[in-house]
C-alpha positions as CSV (number, residue, x, y, z in Angstrom):
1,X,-12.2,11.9,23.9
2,X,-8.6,11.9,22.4
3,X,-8.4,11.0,18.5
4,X,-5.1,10.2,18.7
5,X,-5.0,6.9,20.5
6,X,-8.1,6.0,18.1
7,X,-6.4,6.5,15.0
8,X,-2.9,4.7,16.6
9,X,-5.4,1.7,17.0
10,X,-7.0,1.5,13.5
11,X,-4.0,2.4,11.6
12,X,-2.5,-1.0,13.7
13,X,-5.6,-3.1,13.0
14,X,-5.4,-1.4,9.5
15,X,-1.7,-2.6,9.3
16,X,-2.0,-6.6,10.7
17,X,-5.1,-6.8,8.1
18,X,-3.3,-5.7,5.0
19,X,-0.1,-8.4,6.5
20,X,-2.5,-10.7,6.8
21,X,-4.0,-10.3,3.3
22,X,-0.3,-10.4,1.6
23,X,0.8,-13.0,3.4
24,X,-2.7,-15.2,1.9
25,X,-2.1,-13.8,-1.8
26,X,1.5,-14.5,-1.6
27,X,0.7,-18.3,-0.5
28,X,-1.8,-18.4,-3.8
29,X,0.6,-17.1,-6.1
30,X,3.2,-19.5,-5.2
31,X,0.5,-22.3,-4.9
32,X,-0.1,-21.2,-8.5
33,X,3.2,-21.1,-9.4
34,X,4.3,-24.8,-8.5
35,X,1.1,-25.8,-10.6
36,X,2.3,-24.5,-13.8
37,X,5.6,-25.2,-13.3
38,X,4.7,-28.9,-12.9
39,X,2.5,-28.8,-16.2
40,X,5.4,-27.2,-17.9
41,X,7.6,-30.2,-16.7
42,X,6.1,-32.7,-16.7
43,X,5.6,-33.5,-20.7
């Protein structure tokens, strides 16, 4: 069994999950970011 097309297919899994996961925080953070810029606002 070659190693090398194994660790080619985790390290892309690896790579599409961490995308995945900063793509979801990134959506957050500006979620959480429109929220306090409307309580600063809004007075």
């Amino acid at each position: 069994m070659e190693v090398v097309p194994i660790l080619k297919i985790i390290f892309t899994v690896g790579i599409i999950i961490a995308l995945y996961a900063i793509a979801r925080n990134l959506n957050l953070i500006k979620i959480i970011l429109i929220y306090w810029k409307d309580l600063i606002f809004r007075k």
